[in-house]
N, C-alpha and C positions, 0 to 999 in steps of 0.2 A: 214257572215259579220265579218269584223276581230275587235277585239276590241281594244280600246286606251291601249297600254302598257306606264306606268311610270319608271325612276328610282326610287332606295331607299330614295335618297334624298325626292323625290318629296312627295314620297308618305306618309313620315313621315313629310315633312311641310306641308301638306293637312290634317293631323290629327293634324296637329297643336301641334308638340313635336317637343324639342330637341334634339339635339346629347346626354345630360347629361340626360334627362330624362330617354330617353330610354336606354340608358346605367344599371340605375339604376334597371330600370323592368326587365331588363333580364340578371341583374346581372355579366356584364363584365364594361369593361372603355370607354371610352367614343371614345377614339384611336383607339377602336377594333369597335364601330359603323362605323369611319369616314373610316376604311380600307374598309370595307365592302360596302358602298355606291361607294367608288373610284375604287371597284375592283382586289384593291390590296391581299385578301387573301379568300378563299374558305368560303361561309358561312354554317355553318352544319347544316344539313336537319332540324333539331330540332327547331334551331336557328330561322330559314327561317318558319319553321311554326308559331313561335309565334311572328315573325313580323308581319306577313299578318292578325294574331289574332288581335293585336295591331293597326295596320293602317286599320283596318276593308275594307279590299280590297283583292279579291280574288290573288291568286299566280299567275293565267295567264295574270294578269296583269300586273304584275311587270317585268321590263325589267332587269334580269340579267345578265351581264357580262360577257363576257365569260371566263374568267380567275377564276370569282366566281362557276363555274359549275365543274371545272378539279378535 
């Protein structure tokens, strides 16, 4: 069965955080969240694990970008 995939967006307004918050956890700007939700620049594997730590939702969930994968 295939399962519901979210974007970043999504999945950080469902844990109910903002752009500034998480910013703040994971110690970048808040510019550097809103790139990575839009796709605009590569999120580093590191990065990508402690999000999914954070929105307590697995990584095959999350619907990445393609531009965020290169």
């Amino acid at each position: 069965m295939n399962e519901l995939k979210i974007s970043l967006a999504a999945a950080r307004v469902n844990a109910e955080l903002s752009q500034s918050e998480v910013a703040k956890m994971l110690k970048v700007g808040q510019q550097t969240i809103l790139n990575w939700e839009k796709g605009k620049v590569a999120i580093p594997a590191f990065q990508l694990e402690r999000l999914v730590e954070i929105y307590q939702i697995p990584i095959e969930n999350i619907r990445i970008k393609k531009s965020c994968t290169d």
